[in-house]
DRENPA-3360 file (N, C-alpha, C; in nm, 2 decimals, always signed):
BEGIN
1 = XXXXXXXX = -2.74/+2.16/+1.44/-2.68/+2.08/+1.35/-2.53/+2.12/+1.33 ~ -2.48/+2.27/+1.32/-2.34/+2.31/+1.27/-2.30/+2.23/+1.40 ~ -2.32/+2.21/+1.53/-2.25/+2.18/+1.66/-2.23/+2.02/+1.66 ~ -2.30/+1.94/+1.58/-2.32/+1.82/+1.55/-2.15/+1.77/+1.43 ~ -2.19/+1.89/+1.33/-2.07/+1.87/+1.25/-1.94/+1.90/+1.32 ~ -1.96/+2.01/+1.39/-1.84/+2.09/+1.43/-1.73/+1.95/+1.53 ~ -1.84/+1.89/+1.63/-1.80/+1.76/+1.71/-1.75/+1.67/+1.64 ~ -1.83/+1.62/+1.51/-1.78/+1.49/+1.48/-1.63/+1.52/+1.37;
9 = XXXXXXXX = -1.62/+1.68/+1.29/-1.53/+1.69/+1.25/-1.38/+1.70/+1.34 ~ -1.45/+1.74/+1.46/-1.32/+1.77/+1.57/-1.27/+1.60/+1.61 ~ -1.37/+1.56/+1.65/-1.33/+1.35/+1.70/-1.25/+1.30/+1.61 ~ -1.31/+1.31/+1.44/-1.21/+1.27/+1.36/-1.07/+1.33/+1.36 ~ -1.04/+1.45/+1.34/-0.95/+1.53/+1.38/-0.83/+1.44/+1.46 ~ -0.91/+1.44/+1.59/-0.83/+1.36/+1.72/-0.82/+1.27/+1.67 ~ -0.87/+1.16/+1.62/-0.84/+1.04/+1.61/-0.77/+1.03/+1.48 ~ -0.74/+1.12/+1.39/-0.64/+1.09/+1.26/-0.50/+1.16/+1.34;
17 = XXXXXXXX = -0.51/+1.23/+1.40/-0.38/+1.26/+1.51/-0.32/+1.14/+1.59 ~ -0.41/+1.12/+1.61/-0.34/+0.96/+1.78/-0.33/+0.88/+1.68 ~ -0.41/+0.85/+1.59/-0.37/+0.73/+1.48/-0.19/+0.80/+1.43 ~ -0.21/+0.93/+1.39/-0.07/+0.98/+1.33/+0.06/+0.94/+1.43 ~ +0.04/+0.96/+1.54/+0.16/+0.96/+1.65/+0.17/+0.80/+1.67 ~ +0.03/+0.68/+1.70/+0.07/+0.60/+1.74/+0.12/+0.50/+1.61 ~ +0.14/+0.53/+1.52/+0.19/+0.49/+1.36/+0.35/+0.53/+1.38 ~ +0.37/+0.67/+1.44/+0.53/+0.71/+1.45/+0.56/+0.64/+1.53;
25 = XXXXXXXX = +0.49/+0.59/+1.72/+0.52/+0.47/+1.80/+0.58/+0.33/+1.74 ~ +0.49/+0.29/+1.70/+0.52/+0.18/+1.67/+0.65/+0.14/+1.53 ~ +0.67/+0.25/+1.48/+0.73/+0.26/+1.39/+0.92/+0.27/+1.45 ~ +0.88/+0.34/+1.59/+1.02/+0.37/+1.61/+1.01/+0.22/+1.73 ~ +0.91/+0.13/+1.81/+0.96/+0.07/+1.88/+1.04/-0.05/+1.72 ~ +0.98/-0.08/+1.63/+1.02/-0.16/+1.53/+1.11/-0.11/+1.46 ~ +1.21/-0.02/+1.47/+1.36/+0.05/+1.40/+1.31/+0.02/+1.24 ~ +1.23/+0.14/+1.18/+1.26/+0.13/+1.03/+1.38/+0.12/+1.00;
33 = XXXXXXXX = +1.40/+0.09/+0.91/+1.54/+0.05/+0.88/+1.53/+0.18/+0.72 ~ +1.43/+0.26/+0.71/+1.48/+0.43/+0.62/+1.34/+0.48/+0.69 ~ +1.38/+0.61/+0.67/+1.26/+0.73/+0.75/+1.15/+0.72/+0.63 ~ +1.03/+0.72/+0.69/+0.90/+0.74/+0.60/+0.82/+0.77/+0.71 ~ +0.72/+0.84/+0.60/+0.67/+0.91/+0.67/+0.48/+0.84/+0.71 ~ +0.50/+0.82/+0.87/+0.39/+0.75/+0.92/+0.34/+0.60/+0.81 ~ +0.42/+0.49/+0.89/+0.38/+0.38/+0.78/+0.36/+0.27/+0.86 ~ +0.27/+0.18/+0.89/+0.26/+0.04/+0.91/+0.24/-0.06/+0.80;
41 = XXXXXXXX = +0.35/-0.17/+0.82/+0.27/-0.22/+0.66/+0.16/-0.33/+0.70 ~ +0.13/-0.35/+0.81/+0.08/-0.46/+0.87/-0.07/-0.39/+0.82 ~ -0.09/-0.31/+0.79/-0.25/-0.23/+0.76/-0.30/-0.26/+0.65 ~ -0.26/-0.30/+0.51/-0.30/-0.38/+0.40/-0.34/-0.51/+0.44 ~ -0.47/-0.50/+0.47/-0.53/-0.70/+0.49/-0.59/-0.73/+0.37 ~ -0.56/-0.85/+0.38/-0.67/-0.92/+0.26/-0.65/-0.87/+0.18 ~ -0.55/-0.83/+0.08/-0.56/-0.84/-0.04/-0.62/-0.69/-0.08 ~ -0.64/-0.59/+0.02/-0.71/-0.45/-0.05/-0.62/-0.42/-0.10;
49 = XXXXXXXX = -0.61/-0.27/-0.19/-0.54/-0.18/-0.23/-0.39/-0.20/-0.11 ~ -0.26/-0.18/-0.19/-0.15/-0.13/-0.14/-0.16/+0.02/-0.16 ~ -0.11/+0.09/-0.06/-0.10/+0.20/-0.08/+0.04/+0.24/-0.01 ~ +0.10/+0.39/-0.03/+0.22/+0.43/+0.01/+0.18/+0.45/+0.15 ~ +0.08/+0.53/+0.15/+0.07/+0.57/+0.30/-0.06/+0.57/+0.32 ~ -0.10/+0.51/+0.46/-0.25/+0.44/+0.50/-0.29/+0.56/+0.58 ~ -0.37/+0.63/+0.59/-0.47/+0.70/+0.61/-0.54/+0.64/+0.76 ~ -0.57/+0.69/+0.85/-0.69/+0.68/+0.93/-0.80/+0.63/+0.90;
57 = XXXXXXXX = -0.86/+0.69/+0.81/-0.95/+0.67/+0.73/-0.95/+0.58/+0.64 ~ -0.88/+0.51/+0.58/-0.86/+0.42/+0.51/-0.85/+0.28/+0.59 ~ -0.80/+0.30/+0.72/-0.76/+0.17/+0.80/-0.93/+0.11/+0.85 ~ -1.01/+0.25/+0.87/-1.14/+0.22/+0.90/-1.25/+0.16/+0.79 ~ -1.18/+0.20/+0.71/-1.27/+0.12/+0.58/-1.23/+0.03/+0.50 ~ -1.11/-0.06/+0.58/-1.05/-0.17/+0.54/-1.13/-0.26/+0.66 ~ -1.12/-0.21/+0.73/-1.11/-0.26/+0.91/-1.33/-0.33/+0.89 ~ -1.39/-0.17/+0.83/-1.52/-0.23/+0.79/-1.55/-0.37/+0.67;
65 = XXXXXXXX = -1.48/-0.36/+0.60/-1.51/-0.44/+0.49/-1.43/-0.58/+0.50 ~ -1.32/-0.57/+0.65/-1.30/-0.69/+0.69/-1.39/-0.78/+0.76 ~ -1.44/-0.70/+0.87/-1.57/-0.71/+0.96/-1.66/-0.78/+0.84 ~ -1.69/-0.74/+0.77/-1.82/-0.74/+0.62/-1.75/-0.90/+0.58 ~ -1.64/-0.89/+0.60/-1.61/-1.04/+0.52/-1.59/-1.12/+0.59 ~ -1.56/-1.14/+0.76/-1.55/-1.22/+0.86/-1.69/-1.27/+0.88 ~ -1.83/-1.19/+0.86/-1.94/-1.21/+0.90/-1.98/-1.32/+0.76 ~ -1.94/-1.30/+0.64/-1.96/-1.33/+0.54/-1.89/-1.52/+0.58;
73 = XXXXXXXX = -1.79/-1.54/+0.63/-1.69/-1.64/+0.61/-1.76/-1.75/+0.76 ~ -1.88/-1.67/+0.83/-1.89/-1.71/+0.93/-2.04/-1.78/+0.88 ~ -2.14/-1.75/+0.84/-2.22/-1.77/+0.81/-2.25/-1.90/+0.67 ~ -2.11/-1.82/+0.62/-2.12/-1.91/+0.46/-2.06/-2.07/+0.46 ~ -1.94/-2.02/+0.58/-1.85/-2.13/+0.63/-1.88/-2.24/+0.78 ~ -1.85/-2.18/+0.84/-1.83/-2.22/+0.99/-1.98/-2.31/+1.01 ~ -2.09/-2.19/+0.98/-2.24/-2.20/+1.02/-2.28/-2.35/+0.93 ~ -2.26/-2.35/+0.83/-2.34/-2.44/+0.71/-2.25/-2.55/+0.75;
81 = XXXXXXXX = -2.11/-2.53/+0.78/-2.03/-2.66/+0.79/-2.08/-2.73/+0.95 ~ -2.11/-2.64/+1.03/-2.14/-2.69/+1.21/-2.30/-2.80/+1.13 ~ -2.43/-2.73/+1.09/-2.53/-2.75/+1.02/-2.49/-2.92/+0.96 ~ -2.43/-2.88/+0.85/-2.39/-3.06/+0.80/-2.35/-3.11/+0.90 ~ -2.26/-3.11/+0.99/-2.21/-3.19/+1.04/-2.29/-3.25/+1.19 ~ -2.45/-3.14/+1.20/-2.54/-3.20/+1.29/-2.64/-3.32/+1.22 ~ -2.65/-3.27/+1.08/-2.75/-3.34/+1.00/-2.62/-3.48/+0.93 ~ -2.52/-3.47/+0.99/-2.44/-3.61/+0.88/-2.48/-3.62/+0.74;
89 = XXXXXXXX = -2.45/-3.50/+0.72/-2.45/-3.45/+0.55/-2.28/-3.49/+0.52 ~ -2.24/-3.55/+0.45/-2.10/-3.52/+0.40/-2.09/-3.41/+0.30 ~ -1.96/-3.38/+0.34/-1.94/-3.24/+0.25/-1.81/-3.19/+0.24 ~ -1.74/-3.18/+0.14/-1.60/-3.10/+0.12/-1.59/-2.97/+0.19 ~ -1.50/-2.97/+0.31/-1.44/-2.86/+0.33/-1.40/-2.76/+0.28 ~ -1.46/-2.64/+0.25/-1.44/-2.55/+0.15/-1.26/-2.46/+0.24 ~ -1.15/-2.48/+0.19/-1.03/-2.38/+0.25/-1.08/-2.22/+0.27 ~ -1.08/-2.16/+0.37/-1.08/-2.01/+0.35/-1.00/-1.98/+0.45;
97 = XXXXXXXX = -0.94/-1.82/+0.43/-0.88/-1.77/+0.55/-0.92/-1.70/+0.64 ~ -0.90/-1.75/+0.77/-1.02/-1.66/+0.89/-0.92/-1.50/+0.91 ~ -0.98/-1.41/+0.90/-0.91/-1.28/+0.92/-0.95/-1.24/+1.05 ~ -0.95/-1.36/+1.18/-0.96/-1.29/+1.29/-0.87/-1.19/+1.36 ~ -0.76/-1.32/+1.31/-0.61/-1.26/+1.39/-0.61/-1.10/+1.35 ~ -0.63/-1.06/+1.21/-0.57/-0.96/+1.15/-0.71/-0.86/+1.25 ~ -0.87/-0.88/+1.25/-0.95/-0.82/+1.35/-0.91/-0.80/+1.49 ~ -0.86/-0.86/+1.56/-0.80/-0.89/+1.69/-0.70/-0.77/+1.72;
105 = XXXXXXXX = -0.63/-0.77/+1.59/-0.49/-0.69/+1.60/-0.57/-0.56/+1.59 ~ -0.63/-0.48/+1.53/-0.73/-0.41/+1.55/-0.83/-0.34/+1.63 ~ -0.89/-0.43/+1.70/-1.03/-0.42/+1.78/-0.98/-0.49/+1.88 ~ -0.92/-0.57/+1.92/-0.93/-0.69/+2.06/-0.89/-0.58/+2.15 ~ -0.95/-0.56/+2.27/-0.91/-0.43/+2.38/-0.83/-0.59/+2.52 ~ -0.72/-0.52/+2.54/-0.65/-0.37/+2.55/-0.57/-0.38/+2.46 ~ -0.55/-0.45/+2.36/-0.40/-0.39/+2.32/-0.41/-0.34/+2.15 ~ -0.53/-0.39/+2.10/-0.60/-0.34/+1.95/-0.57/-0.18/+1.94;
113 = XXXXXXXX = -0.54/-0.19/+1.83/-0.52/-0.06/+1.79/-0.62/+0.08/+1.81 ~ -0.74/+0.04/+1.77/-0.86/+0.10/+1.79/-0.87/+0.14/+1.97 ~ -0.87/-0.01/+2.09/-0.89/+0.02/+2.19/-0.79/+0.13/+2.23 ~ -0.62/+0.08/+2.20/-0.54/+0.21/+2.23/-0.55/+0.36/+2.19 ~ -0.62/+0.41/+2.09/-0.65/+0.52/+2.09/-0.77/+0.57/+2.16 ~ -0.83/+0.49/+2.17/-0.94/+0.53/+2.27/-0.92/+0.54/+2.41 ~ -0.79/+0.46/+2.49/-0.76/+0.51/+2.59/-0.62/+0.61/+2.59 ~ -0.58/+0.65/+2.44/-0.52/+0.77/+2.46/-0.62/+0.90/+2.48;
121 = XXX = -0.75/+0.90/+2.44/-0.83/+1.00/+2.39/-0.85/+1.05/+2.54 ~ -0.90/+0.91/+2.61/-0.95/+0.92/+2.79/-0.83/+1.02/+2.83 ~ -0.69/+0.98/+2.87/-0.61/+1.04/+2.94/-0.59/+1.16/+2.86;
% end
């Protein structure tokens, strides 16, 4: 069990590090215009918490509860509206916002955020 902890505390480790560096990447190809320290602002989706400075861990548990709400928007929305529109039910278009793009930017491999740390981890 300690060797179980000892691994997954070390992975996190690594991966709040490559998150750390690739935050300073992208920060200097986009010229802050004042020095701060490790910031994307692109990481507040949907309306969560603003915060000064986003966390590794914080991007993961925004990143989950996006996922949680895309599944939500897909089933509640997309599914029930495809459904009427087999049965010729009329029905008001309910507006919502799809947070794919903002998932994509995230998760879409190769160039999601998530896949590039995982092929920094490989090399």
């Amino acid at each position: 069990d300690q060797a179980k902890y000892a691994r997954d505390a070390l992975a996190k480790f690594v991966y709040e590090k490559l998150f750390d560096w690739l935050v300073r990447k992208v920060n200097l190809v986009v010229a802050a215009k004042q020095a701060t320290k490790y910031s994307i602002g692109i990481l507040d989706i949907f309306g969560f918490e603003i915060f000064e400075t986003n966390s590794y861990e914080q991007l993961c548990i925004n990143f989950t509860n996006e996922k949680l709400q895309q599944f939500f928007n897909f089933h509640t929305f997309k599914q029930e509206e495809k459904c009427y529109k087999e049965e010729g039910i009329k029905f008001t278009k309910v507006p919502y916002i799809d947070n794919q793009p903002v998932l994509n930017l995230i998760e879409k491999k190769p160039n999601g955020i998530l896949p590039m740390i995982d092929e920094e981890l490989i090399v």
